[in-house]
C-alpha positions as CSV (number, residue, x, y, z in Angstrom):
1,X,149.3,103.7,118.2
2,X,147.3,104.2,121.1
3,X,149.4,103.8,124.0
4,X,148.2,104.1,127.7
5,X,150.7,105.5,130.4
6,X,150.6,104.6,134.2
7,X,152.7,105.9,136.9
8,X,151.9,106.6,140.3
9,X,155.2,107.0,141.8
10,X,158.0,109.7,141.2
11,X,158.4,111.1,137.4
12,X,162.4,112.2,138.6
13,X,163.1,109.3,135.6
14,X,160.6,109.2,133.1
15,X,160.2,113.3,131.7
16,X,162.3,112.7,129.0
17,X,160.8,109.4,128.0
18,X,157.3,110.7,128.4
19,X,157.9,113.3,126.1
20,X,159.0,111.2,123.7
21,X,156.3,109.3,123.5
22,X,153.6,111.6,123.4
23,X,155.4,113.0,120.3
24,X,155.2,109.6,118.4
25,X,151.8,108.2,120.1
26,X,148.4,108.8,121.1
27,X,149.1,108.9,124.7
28,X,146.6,108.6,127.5
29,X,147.8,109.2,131.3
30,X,145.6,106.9,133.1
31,X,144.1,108.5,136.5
32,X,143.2,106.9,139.4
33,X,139.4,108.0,140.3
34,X,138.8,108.9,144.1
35,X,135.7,109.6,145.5
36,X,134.9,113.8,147.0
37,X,133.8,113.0,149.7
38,X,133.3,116.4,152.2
39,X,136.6,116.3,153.8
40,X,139.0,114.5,151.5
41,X,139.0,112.4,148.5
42,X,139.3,108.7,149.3
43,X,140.6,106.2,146.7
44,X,138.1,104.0,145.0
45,X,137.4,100.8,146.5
46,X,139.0,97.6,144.7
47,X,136.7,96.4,142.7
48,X,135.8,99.7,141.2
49,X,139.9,99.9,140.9
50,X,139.7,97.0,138.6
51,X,137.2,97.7,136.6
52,X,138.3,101.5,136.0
53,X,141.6,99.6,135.0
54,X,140.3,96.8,133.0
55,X,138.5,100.1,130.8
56,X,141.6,101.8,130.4
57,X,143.7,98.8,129.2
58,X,141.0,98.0,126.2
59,X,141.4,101.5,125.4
60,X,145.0,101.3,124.3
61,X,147.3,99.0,122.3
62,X,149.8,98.7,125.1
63,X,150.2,100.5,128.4
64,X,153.5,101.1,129.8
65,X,153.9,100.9,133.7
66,X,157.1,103.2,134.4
67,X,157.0,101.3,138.0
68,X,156.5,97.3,138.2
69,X,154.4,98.1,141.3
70,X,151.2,98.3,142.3
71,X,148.9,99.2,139.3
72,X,151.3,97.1,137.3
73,X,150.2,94.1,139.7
74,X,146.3,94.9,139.3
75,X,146.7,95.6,135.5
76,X,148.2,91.6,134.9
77,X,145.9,89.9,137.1
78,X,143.5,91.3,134.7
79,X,142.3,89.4,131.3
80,X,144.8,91.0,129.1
81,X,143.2,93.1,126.4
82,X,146.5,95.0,125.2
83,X,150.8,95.0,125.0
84,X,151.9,95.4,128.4
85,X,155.6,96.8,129.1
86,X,157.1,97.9,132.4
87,X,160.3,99.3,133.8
88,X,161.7,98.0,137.0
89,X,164.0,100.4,138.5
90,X,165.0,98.7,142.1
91,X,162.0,98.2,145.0
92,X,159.4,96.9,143.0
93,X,161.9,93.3,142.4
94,X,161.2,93.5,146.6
95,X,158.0,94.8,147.2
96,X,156.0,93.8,144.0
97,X,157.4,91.1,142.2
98,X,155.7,88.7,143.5
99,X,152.4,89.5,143.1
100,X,152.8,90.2,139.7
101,X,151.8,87.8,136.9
102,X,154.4,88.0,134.5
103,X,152.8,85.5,131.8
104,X,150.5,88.8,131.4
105,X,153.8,91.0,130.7
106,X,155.2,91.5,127.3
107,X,158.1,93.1,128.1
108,X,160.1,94.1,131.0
109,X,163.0,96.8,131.1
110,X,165.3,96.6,134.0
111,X,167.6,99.5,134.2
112,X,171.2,97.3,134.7
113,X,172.9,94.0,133.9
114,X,173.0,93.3,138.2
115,X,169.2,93.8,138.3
116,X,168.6,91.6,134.9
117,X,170.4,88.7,136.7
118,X,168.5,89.0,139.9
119,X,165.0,89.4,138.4
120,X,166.0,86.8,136.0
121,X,167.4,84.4,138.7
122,X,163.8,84.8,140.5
123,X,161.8,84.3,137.9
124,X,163.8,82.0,135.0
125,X,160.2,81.3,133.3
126,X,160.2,85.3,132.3
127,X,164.1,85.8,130.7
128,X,162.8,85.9,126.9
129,X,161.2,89.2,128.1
130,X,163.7,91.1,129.9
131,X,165.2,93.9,128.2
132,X,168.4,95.9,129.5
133,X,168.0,99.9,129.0
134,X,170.0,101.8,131.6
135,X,168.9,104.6,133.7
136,X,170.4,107.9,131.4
137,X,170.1,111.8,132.1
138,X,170.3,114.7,130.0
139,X,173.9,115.6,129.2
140,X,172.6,118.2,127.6
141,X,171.0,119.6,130.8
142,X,173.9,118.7,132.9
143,X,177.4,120.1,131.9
144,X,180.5,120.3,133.9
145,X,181.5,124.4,134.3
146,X,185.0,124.3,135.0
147,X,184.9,124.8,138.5
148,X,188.6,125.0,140.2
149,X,189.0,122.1,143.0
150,X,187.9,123.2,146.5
151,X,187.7,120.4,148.1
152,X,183.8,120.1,147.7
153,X,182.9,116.5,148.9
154,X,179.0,116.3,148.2
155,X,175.7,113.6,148.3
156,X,172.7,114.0,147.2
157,X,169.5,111.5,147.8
158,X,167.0,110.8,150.0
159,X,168.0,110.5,153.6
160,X,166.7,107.2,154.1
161,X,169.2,104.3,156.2
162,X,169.8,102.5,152.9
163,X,172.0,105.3,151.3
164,X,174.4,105.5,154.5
165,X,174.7,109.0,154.9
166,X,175.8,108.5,158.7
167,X,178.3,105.8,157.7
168,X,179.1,108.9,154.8
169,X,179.7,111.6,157.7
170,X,181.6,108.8,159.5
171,X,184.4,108.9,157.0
172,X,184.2,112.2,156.5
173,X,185.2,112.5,160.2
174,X,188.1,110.2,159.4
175,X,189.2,112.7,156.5
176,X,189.2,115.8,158.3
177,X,191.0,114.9,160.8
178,X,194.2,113.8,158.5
179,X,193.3,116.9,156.0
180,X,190.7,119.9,157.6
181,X,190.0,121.6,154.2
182,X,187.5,119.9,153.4
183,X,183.9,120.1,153.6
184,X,181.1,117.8,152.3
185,X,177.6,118.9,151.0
186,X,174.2,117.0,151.9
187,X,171.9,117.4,149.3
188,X,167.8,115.8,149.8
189,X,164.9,116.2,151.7
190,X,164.0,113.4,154.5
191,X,162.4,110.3,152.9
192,X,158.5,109.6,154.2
193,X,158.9,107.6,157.5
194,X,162.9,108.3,157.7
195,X,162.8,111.3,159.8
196,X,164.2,109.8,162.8
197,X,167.1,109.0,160.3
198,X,167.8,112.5,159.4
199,X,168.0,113.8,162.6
200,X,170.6,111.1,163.4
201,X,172.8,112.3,160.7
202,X,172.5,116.0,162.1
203,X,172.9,115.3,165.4
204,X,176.3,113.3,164.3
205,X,177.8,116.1,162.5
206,X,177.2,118.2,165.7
207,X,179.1,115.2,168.1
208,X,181.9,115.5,166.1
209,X,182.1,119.0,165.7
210,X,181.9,118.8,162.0
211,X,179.5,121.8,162.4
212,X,181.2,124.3,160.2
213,X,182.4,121.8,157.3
214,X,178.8,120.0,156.6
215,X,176.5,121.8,154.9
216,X,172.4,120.3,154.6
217,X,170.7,121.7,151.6
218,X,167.1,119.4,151.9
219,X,165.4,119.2,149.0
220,X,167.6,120.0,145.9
221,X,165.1,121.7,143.1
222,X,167.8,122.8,141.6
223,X,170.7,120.2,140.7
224,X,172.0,121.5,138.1
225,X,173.3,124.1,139.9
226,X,173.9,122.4,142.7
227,X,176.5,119.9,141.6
228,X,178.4,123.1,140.4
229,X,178.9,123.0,144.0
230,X,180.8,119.9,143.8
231,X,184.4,118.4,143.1
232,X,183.6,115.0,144.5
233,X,180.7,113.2,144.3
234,X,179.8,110.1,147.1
235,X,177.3,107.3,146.4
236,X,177.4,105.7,149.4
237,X,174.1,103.4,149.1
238,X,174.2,99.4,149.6
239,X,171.4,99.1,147.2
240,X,171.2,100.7,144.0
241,X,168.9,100.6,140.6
242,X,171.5,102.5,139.1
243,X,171.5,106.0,140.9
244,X,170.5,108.5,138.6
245,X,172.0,111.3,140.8
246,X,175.5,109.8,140.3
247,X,174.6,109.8,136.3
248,X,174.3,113.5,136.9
249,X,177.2,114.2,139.0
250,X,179.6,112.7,136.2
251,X,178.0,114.4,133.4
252,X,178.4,117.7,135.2
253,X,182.4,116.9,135.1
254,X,182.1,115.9,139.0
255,X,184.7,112.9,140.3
256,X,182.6,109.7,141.4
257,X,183.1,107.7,143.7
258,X,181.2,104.9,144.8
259,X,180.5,101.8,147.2
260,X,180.4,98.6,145.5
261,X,176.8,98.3,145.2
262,X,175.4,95.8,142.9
263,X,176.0,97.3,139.8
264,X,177.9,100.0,140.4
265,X,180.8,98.5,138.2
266,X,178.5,99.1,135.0
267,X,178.9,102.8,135.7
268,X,181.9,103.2,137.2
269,X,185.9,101.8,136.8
270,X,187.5,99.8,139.5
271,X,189.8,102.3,140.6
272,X,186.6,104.8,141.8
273,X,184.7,101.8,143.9
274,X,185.3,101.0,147.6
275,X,184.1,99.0,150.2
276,X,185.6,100.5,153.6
277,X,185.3,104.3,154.5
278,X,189.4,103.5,154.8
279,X,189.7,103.2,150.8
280,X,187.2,105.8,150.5
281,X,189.0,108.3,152.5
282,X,192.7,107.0,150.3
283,X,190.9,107.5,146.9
284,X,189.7,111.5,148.0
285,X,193.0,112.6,148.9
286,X,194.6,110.5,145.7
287,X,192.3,112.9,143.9
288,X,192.9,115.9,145.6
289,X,196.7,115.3,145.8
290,X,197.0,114.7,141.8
291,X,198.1,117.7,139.5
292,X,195.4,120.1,138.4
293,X,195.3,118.9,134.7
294,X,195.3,114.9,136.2
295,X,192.1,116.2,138.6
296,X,190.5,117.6,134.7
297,X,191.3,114.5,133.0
298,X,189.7,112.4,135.9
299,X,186.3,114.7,135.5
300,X,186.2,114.3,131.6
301,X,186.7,110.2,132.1
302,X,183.9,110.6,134.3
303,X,181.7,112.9,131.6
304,X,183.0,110.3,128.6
305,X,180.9,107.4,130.4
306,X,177.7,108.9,130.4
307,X,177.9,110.5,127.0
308,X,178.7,107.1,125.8
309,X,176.4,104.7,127.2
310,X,173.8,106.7,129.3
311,X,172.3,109.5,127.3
312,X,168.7,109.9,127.9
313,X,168.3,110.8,124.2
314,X,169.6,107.3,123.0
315,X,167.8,105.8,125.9
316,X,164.2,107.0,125.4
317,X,164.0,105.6,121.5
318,X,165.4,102.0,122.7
319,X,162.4,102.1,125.4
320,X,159.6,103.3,122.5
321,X,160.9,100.8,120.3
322,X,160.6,97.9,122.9
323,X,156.4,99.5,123.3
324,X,156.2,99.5,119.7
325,X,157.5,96.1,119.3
326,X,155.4,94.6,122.3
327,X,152.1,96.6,120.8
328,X,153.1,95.1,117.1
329,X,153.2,91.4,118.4
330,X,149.6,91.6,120.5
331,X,148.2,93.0,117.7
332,X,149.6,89.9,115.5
333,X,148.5,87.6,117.6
């Protein structure tokens, strides 16, 4: 099968996937032209867009759009010429959605049951399509190692209001000040136009004095090893696709704990889910407080969820065989 590929956004989610299909298919990566112009290259104008597009989709028997953005939006306001299949992670069902027209699209992936229910409530005409394949990671690349508790609180993602890291520090505040051995780890660089943001968090932790217990790593290139850091992982967002980073931390063996984001109960069990920094701050020290063989048994729970239902190696063939399907039925029509 000839199978087109266009991204434009972040690849953090689709390596695995990618790989897959370039061993099964005859994979092109479609690339935007820009013109070289003496200073800096300057996208093409629109209707040279289109038409560069409308050439690449009667090139393939399907194109999949790992973001239900923007080229996704040009691509089905095109005559369709090919299978078209898309995954829609979280934004794009707020930024894109709308100018999208689904008739066009075969088949689209959400990445939870919360996000399948929303799209689906905003566009009832499309259901038939939608397809639920979680977000997975490698438990293969990420493996807990046994560390003995410290007291390691950690987050990691892009600083950026809707992940609440200052409402995050706020509770850690609260914490230390009942128990002060603990410290919490800040893992991710500042997210484009959020700077103003970061420098909030930072000059909160200094307020408080919280100097010596919060540690800012920026950018993480390394997570595995970084969540080796970890006892305790916080996802702390209000809006969620479903947080690949928290994927990670429970396959490396960290506890999880979560705000009860939409969809967080497909990853997570009731008893690890708050709403107030209050119940956050009661479930760390119920943790920290229980024996050393309850702490292990808490970590493996959290492993045993992500081995079972969101392993990027089960993943990745349930998203080929939704393009292979979606290629077959253009084809026979």
């Amino acid at each position: 099968m000839r199978l087109g590929i266009a991204i434009e956004e972040t690849w953090d989610f689709f390596h695995e996937v990618y790989a897959d299909l370039r061993a099964h298919h005859d994979t092109t990566l479609y690339e935007r032209r820009t013109l070289r112009l003496p200073l800096v290259g300057r996208r093409l104008d629109p209707y040279w867009f289109r038409r560069d597009m409308q050439s690449f989709l009667k090139g393939q028997d399907a194109v999949f759009f790992e973001w239900a953005s923007g080229l996704l939006a040009t691509a089905s306001n095109l005559p369709k010429t090919c299978g078209i299949v898309s995954r829609l992670h979280r934004y794009e069902l707020y930024q894109w959605a709308d100018k999208i027209n689904w008739d066009s699209v075969d088949r689209l992936i959400v990445v939870s049951q919360a996000k399948h229910q929303e799209f689906t409530a905003a566009f009832p005409a499309q259901a038939h399509k939608v397809v639920m394949i979680p977000e997975a990671v490698s438990v293969q690349r990420f493996r807990p190692t046994g560390k003995r508790f410290g007291g390691d609180i950690g987050i990691l993602c892009h600083m950026r209001p809707r992940k609440r890291v200052y409402e995050l520090v706020l509770a850690f505040y609260e914490l230390t000040r009942q128990r002060p051995d603990f410290h919490l780890h800040i893992g991710g660089g500042r997210a484009s136009g959020a700077g103003e943001y970061d420098e909030a968090v930072r000059q909160l932790v200094d307020r408080l004095g919280l100097g010596g217990k919060v540690t800012f790593y920026g950018h993480v290139s390394d997570p595995e090893n970084w969540y080796r850091k970890i006892d305790i992982f916080i996802s702390n967002g209000y809006s969620e696709g479903l947080q690949v980073s928290l994927l990670e931390a429970m396959a490396s063996g960290c506890f999880s704990l979560s705000h009860h984001w939409d969809g967080a109960d497909e990853l997570l069990p009731a008893e690890n889910l708050y709403y107030t920094n209050t119940e956050l701050v009661q479930q760390i020290l119920r943790h920290a407080d229980t024996t050393e063989a309850g702490r292990a048994r808490d970590c493996e729970r959290m492993r045993g969820i992500v081995c079972d239902g969101f392993d990027v190696d089960k993943t990745k063939v349930a998203i080929r065989r939704v393009i292979e399907d979606a290629a077959s039925e253009t084809r026979a029509a």
